[in-house]
PARO-719754 format. One record per residue: residue in three letters; x, y, z of N, C-alpha, C in turn. Coordinates in steps of 0.2 Angstrom, whole numbers, padded with zeros to 4 digits, always signed. Layout:
ALAXYZXYZXYZ...
This chain:
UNK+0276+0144-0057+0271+0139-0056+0272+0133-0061UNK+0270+0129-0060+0270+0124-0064+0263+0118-0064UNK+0266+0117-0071+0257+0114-0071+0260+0105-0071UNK+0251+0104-0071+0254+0095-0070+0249+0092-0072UNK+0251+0087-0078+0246+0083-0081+0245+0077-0080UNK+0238+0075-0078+0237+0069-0075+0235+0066-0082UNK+0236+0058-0082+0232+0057-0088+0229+0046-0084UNK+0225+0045-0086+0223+0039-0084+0219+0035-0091UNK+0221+0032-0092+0216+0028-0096+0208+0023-0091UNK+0204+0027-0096+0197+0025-0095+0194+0018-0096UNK+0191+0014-0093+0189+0009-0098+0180+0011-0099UNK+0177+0010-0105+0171+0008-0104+0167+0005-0100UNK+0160+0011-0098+0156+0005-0094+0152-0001-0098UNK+0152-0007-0091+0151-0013-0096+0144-0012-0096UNK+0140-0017-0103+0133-0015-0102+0129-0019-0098UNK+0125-0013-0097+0120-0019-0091+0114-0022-0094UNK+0112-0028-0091+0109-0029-0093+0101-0028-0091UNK+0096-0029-0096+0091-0027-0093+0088-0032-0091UNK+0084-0031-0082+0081-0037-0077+0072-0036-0080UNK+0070-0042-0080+0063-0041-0080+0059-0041-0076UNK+0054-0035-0076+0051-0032-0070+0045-0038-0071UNK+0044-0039-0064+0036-0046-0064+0030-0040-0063UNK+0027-0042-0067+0020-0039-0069+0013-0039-0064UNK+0016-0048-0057+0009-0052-0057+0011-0051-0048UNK+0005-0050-0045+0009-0052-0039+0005-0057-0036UNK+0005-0060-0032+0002-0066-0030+0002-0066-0021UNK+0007-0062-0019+0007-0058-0011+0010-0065-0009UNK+0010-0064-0004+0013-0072+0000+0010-0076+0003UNK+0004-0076+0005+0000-0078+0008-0006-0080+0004UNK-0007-0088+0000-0012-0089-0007-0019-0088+0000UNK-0026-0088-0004-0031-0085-0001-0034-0091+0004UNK-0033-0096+0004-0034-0101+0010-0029-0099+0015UNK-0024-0098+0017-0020-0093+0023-0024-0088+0024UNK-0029-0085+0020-0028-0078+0022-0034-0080+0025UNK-0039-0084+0024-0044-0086+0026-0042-0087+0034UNK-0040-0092+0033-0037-0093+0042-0034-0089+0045UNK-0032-0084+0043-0026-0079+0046-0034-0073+0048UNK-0037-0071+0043-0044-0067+0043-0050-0068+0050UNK-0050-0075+0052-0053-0079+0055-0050-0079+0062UNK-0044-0083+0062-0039-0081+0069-0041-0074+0074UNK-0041-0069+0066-0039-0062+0069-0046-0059+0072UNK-0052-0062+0069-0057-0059+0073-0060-0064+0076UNK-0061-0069+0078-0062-0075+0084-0057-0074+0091UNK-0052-0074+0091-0047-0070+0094-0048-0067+0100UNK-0047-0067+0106-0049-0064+0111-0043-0059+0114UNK-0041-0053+0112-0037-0047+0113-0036-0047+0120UNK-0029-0049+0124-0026-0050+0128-0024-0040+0132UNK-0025-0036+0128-0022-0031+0130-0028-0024+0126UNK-0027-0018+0129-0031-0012+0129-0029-0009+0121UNK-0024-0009+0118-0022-0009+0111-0027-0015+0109UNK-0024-0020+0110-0026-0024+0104-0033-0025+0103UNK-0036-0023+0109-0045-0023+0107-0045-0015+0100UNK-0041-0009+0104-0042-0004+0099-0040-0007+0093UNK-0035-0010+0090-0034-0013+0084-0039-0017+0081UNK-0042-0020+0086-0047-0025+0082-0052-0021+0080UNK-0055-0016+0084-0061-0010+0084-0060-0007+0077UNK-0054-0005+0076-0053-0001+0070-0053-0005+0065UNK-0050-0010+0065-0050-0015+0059-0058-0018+0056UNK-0061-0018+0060-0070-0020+0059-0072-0012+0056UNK-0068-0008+0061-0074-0002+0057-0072+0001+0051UNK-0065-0002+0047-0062-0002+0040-0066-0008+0035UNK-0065-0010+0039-0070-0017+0034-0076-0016+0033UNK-0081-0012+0037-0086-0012+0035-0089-0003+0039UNK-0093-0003+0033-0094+0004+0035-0104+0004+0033UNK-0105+0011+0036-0114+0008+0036-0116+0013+0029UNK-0121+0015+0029-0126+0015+0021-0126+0022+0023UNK-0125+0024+0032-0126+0034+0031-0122+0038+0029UNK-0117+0031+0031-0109+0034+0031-0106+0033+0022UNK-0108+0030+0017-0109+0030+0012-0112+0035+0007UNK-0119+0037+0008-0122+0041+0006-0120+0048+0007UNK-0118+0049+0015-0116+0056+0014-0108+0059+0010UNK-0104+0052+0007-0098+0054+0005-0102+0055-0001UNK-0105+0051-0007-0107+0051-0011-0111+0058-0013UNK-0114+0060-0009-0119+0067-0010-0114+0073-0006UNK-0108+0073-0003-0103+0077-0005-0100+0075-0011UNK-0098+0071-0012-0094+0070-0020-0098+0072-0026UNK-0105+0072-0025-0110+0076-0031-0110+0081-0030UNK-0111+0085-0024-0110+0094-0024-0106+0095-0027UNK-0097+0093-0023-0092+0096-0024-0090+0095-0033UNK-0093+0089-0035-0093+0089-0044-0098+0094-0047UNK-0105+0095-0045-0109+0100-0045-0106+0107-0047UNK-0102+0111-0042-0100+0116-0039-0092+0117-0046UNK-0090+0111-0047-0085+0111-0049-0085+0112-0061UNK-0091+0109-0060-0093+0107-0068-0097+0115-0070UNK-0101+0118-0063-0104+0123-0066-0102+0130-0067
């Protein structure tokens, strides 16, 4: 048997440099688009059986009623109640 020596010269990796992360985001749409685009979307008369359900769900994300708050609130007090005691 015989043996077999490879040999290759390496070069150094180059250094990289470092990119600077943005801190700020601003989205793509400044807030007078969003107003129109917000407006559009609930003026709008939904051409199809989906796009009524999407609009339905979309209003019932945006606004939710004072029973439906309380009662998350007075679970979220039990279960820190139950957890603290």
């Amino acid at each position: 048997m015989r043996s077999i020596v490879l040999r290759k010269e390496i070069d150094p990796l180059p250094i990289q440099q470092n990119i600077p992360v943005i801190e700020t985001y601003e989205g793509i749409l400044n807030s007078e688009f969003k107003k129109v685009a917000k407006t559009n979307f609930f003026n709008s008369k939904p051409k199809s059986i989906f796009a009524t359900r999407q609009r339905l769900k979309s209003y019932q994300h945006h606004f939710t009623t004072n029973a439906e708050t309380l009662v998350k609130l007075s679970v979220f007090a039990i279960v820190l109640a139950v957890v603290l005691l």
